[in-house]
C-alpha positions in Angstrom: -94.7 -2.1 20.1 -97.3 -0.9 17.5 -98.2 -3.4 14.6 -96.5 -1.0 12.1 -92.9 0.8 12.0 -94.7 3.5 10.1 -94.6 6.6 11.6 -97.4 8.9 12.9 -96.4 12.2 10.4 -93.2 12.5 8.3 -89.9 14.3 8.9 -91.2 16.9 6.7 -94.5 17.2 8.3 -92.8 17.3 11.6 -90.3 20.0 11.0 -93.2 21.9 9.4 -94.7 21.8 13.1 -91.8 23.0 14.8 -91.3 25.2 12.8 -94.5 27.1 13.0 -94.3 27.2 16.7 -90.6 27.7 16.4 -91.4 31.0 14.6 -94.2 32.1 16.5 -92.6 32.3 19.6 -89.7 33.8 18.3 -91.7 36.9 17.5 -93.2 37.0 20.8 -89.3 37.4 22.0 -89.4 34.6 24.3 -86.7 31.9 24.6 -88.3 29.1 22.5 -85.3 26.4 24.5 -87.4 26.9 27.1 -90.5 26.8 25.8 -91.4 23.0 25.8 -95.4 23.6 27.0 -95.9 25.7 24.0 -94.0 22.9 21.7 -96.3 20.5 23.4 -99.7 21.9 23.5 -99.9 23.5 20.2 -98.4 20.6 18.7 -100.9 18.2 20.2 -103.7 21.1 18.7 -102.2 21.3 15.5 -102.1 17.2 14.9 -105.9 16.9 16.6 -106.8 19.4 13.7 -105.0 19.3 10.9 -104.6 15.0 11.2 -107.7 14.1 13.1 -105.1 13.0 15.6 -105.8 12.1 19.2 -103.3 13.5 20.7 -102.5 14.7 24.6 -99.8 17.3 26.2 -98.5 15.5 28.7 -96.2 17.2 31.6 -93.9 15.8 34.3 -89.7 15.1 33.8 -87.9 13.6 30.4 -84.0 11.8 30.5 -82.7 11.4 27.5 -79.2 9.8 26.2 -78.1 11.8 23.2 -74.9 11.0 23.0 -73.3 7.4 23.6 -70.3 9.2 25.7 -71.5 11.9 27.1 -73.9 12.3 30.4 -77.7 12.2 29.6 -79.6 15.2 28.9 -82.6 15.5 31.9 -85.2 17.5 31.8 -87.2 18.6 35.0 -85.4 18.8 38.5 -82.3 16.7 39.7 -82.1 15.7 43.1 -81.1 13.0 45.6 -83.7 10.7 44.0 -82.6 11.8 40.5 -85.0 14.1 38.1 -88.5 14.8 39.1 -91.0 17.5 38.3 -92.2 20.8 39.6 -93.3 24.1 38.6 -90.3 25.0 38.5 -89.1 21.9 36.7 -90.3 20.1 34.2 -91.3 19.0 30.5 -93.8 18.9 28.3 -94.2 15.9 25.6 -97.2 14.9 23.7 -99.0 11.3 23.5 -100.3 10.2 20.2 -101.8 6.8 19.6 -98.9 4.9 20.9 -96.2 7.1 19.7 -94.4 9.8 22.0 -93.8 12.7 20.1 -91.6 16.1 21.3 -91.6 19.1 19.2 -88.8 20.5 21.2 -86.5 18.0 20.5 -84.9 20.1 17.3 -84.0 22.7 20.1 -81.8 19.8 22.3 -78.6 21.7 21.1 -79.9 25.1 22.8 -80.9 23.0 25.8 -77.7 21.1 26.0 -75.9 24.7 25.8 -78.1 26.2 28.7 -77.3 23.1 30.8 -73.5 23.7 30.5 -73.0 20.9 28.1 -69.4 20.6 26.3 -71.2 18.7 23.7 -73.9 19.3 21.0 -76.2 17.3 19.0 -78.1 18.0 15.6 -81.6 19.3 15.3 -83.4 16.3 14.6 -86.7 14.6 14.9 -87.9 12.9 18.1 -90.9 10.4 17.3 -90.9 6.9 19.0 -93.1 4.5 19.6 -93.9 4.4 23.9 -93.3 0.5 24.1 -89.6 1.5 23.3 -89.2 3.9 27.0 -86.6 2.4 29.0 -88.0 1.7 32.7 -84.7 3.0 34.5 -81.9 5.7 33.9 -80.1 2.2 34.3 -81.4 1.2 30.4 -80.7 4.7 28.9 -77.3 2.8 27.1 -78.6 3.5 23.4 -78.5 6.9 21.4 -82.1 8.3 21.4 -83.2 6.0 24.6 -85.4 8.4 27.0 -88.0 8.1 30.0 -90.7 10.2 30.9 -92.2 10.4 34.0 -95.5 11.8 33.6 -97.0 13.9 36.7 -101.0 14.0 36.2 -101.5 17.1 39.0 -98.5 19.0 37.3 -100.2 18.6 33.5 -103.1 19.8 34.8 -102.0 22.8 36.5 -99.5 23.3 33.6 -102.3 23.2 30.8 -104.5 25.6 33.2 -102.0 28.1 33.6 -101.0 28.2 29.6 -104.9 28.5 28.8 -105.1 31.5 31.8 -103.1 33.9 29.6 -105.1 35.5 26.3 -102.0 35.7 24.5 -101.0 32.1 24.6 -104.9 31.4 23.1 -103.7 33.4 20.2 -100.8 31.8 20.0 -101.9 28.8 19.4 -104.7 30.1 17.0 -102.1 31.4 14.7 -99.8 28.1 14.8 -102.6 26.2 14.2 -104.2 28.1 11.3 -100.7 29.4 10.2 -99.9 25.4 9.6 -100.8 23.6 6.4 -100.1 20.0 5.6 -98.1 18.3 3.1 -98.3 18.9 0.0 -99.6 22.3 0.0 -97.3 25.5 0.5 -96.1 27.2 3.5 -97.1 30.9 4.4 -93.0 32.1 4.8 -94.3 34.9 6.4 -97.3 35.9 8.6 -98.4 39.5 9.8 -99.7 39.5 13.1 -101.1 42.5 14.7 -100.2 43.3 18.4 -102.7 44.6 21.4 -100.8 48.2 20.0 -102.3 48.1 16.9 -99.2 47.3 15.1 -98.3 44.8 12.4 -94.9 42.5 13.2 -94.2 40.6 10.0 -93.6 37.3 11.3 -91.5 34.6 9.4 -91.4 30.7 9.7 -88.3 29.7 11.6 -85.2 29.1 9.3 -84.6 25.8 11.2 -84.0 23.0 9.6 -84.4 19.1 11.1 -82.1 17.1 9.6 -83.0 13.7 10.8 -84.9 11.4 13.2 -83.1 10.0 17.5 
C-alpha cells in the first residue's frame, strides 16, 4: 500500500473530470455507459496535463462488488473460466502512480441497468490504491473490492483504434482544454463547431458524484 492514505486528486477534482468527458460525449449522442475507453484515455490525458501526472489507460476486464448482497458487477466477457477480455469485451481503467483510478465508475448505475440488474448504486467516486485489488473473485467479499485483469495486446489495439478516428483526437482536445483545476471556474457551457459548419452549445454534465467505493 502507498506510504500515504492521501489521495491522488479530490472528489471535487474527480467529478470535475467526469464530468467534462461526461458532457462531451453526450453531445456527440453516444451512450457514455458504454463509453469506458473514452473515460479512460482522456482521463489519463487530462491528469498527465493538467497534474503533471503519470498516468496510463489500461484495457483488459474489471469485477467489481458493489453491493454486499447482490451479485458482482463484471465488466468484459463471462464465460466458463469467468470474465475475460475481447474486442468485443472489455474495460478500460487508468493507472496512476500506485492508485487505480475509473472515471466511469459514476456511470455504474447505467451499467448495472444495461446488465439487467434489480439493484442500483450511487454515482460515486472510484480511486483506490492497487495494493488493495483482490487476487480472486473468491476475495471480492467487501463493498468497493474489484480485480482487473489487464490484457497488454488488447490496450494496445484498443488505444490504436481510439487514436484512428479524427473525431475522438478532438475529443479529447476539447476535454482536455475544456478542464480547469480547482480552484478556478468551470466553463458551464462550451460551443463546439461540427465538420457541418455548425455550432452545438455543449454543457458540462449535470452529474453529480456524491461520494467515494
Amino acid at each position: 500500500m502507498p506510504k500515504s492514505k492521501r489521495l491522488l486528486i479530490t472528489l471535487p477534482e474527480y467529478e470535475r473530470i467526469f464530468r467534462v468527458i461526461h458532457g462531451a460525449l453526450k453531445n456527440e449522442q453516444g451512450d457514455p455507459a458504454k463509453a469506458c475507453l473514452f473515460f479512460g484515455i482522456i482521463g489519463a490525458r487530462i491528469l498527465q496535463t493538467h497534474y503533471k501526472l503519470n498516468a496510463v489507460p489500461l484495457v483488459g476486464h474489471a469485477i467489481y462488488r458493489l453491493s454486499a448482497t447482490e451479485d458482482l458487477l463484471g465488466l468484459g466477457v463471462s464465460g466458463e473460466h469467468g470474465v475475460t477480455s475481447t474486442e468485443e469485451g472489455f474495460h478500460c481503467w487508468v493507472l496512476c502512480e500506485d492508485w487505480s483510478i475509473d472515471f466511469h465508475a459514476p456511470l455504474f448505475p447505467e451499467m448495472l441497468s444495461n446488465s439487467g440488474a434489480r439493484y442500483s448504486v450511487p454515482r460515486q467516486m472510484f480511486q483506490k490504491p492497487i495494493a488493495r485489488m483482490s487476487q480472486s473473485a473468491d476475495d471480492l467479499t467487501t463493498v468497493g473490492s474489484f480485480i482487473y485483469g489487464y490484457n497488454e495486446e488488447l490496450t494496445r489495439y484498443s488505444i490504436a483504434q481510439f487514436y484512428s478516428l479524427q473525431a475522438h483526437n478532438d475529443i479529447e482536445d476539447i476535454c482536455t482544454q475544456w478542464f480547469n483545476r480547482n480552484p478556478q471556474k468551470m466553463q458551464q457551457h462550451l460551443l463546439i463547431g461540427d465538420q457541418n459548419g455548425n455550432v452545438n452549445h455543449v454543457p458540462l454534465s449535470p452529474l453529480k458524484v456524491t461520494g467515494a467505493w
